[in-house]
VEXDREN-2710 file (C-alpha; in Angstrom, 1 decimal):
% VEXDREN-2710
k/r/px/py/pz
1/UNK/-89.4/63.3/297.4
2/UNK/-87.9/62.3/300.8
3/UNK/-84.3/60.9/300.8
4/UNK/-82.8/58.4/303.5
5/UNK/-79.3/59.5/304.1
6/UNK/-76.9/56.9/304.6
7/UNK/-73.4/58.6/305.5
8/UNK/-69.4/57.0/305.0
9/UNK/-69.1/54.3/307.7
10/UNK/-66.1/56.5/309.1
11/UNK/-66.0/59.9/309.1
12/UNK/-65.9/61.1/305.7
13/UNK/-62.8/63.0/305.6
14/UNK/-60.7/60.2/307.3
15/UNK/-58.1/59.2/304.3
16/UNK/-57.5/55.5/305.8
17/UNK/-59.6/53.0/306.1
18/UNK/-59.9/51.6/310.1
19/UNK/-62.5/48.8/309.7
20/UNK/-62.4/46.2/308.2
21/UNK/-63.9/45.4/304.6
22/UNK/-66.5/42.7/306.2
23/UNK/-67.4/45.3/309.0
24/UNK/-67.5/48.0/305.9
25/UNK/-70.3/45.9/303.7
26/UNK/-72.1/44.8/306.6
27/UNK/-72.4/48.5/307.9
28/UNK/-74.0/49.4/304.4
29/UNK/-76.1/46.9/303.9
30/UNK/-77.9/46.9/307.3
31/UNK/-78.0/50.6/307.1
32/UNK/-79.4/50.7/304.0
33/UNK/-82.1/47.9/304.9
34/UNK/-83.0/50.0/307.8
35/UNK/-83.5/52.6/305.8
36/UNK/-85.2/51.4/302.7
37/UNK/-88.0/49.5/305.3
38/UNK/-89.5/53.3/305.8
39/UNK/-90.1/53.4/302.5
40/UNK/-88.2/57.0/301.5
41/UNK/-88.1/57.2/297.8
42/UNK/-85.0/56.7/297.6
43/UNK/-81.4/56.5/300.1
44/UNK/-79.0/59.7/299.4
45/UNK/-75.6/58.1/299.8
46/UNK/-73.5/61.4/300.5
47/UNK/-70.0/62.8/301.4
48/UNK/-69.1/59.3/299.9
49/UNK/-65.1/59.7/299.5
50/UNK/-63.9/55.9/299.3
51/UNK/-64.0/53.9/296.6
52/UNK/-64.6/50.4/298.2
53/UNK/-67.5/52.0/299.8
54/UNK/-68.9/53.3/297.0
55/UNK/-68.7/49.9/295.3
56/UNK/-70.4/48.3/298.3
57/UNK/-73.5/51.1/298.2
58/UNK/-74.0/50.7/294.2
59/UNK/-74.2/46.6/294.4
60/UNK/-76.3/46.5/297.0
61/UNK/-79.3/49.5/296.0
62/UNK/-79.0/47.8/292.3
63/UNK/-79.2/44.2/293.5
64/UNK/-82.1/45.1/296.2
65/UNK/-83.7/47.4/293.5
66/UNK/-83.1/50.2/295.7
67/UNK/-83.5/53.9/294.2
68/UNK/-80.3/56.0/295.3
69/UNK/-78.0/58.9/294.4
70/UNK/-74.2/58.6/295.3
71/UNK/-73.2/62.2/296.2
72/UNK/-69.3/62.5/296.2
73/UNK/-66.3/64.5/298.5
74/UNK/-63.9/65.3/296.2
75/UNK/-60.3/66.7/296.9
76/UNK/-58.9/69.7/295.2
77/UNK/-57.7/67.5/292.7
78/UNK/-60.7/66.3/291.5
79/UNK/-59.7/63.0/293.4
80/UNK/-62.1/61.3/296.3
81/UNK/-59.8/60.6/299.1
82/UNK/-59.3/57.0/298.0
83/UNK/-57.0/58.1/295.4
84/UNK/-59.3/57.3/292.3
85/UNK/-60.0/60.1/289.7
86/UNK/-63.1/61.9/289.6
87/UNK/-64.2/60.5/285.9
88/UNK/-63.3/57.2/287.0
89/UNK/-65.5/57.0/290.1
90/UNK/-68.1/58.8/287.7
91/UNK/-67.8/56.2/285.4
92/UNK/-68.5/53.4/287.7
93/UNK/-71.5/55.0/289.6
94/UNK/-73.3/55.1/286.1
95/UNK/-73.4/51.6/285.5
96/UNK/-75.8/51.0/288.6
97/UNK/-78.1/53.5/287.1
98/UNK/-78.6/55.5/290.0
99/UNK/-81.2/58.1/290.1
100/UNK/-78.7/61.1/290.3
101/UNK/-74.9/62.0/291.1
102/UNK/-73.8/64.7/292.9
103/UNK/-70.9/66.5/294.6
104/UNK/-71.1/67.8/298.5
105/UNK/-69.1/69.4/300.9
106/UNK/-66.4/70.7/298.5
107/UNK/-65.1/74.3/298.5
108/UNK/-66.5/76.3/295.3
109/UNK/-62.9/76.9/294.5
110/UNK/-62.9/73.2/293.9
111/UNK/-66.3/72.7/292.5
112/UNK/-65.8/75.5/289.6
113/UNK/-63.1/73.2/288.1
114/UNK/-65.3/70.1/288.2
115/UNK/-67.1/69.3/284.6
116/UNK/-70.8/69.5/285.6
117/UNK/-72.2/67.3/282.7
118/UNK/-71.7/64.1/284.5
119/UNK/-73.5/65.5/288.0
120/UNK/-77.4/66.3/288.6
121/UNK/-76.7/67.9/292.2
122/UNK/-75.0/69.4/294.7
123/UNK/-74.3/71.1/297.7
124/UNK/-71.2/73.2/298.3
125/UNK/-69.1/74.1/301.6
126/UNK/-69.9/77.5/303.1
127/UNK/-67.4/77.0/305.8
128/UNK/-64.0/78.9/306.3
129/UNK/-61.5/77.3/307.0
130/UNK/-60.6/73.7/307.2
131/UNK/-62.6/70.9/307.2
132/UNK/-60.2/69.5/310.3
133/UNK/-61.2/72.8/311.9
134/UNK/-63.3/72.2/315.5
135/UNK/-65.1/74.9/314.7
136/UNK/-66.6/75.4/311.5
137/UNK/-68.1/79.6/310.7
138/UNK/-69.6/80.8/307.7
139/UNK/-67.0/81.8/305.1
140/UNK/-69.9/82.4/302.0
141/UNK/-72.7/84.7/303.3
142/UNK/-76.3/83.6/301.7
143/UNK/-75.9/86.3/299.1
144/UNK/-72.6/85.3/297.7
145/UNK/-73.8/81.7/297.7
146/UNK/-76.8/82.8/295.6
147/UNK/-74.1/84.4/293.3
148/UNK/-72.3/81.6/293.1
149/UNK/-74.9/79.2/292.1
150/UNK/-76.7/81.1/290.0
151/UNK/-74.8/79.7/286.8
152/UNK/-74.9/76.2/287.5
153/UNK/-78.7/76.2/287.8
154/UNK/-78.7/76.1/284.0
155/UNK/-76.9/72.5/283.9
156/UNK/-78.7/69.5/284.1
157/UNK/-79.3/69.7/288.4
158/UNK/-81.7/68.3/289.8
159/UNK/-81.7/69.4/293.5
160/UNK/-79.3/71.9/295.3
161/UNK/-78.4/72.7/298.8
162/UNK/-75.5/73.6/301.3
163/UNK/-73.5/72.2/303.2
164/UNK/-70.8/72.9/306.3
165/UNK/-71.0/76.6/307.3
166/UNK/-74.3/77.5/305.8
167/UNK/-77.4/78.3/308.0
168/UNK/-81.3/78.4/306.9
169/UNK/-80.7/81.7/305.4
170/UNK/-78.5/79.8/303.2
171/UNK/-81.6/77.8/302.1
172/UNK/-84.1/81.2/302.1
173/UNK/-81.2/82.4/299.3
174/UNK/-81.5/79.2/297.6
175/UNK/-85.5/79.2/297.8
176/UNK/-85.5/82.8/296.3
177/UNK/-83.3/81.9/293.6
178/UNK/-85.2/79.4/292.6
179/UNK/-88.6/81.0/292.4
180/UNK/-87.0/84.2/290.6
181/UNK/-85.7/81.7/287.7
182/UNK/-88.2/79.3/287.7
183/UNK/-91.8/81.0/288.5
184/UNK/-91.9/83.3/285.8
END
């Protein structure tokens, strides 16, 4: 399937909101239509971390009848940076009936903690460091990655990647993973 990705109108690890709410919808929605007029199967609607925006992506793919995941940045306290709980935020997206959830760009340390039966996806951080870092380097080689996912491939997940820090031999791992479990 190919996914559209339409990305936080700010930079997705900003805590406050600098535009406006009109300026906010309108950046959705014409992104979105753009999107959605070359016909992907559906728009990926990642590193989402605000609450308002997320309200403002699941209105407009259900009203349009627009196929979309919501993939969510969540704080080490199982909190998007909004300040609304994990659950919560959960709970909403599901009433659009969107084609998958998933988490992105979180630390494993953080993802570990998070109750997997609500999610169908992600893709984890590989970086060291910070995410306010210039620079971001490789923290999780490809084979600790494979490790690390290994156990979650068993949950109801759809699709898998990763994210900051990771390089295509971070996919390779992935790929091989996924033929040794599956192909048999």
């Amino acid at each position: 399937m190919v996914a559209a990705s339409n990305p936080p109108a700010e930079d997705c690890y900003q805590i406050k909101r600098t535009i406006s709410h009109n300026k906010l919808e309108y950046n959705h929605h014409k992104h979105i239509d753009l999107l959605w007029q070359e016909n992907p199967d559906f728009i990926l609607n990642e590193t989402q971390s605000h609450f308002d925006e997320i309200k403002i992506i699941c209105e407009f793919c259900s009203l349009n009848n627009i196929d979309f995941v919501v993939s969510l940045y969540l704080s080490g306290n199982w909190k998007i940076l909004s300040g609304e709980n994990y659950s919560e935020v959960i709970n909403f997206i599901h009433e659009y009936n969107p084609l998958a959830i998933s988490i992105n760009c979180v630390r494993p340390d953080t993802f570990n903690k998070i109750d997997l039966k609500y999610i169908n996806g992600f893709y984890l951080n590989c970086g060291f460091g910070s995410f306010t870092d210039k620079t971001i380097s490789c923290g999780i080689t490809p084979e600790e990655y494979k490790l690390l996912i290994r156990k979650y491939l068993l949950e109801n997940i759809y699709f898998i990647g990763s994210c900051c820090g990771s390089s295509p031999l971070h996919t390779k791992s992935i790929k091989e993973l996924l033929n040794e479990l599956y192909r048999n």
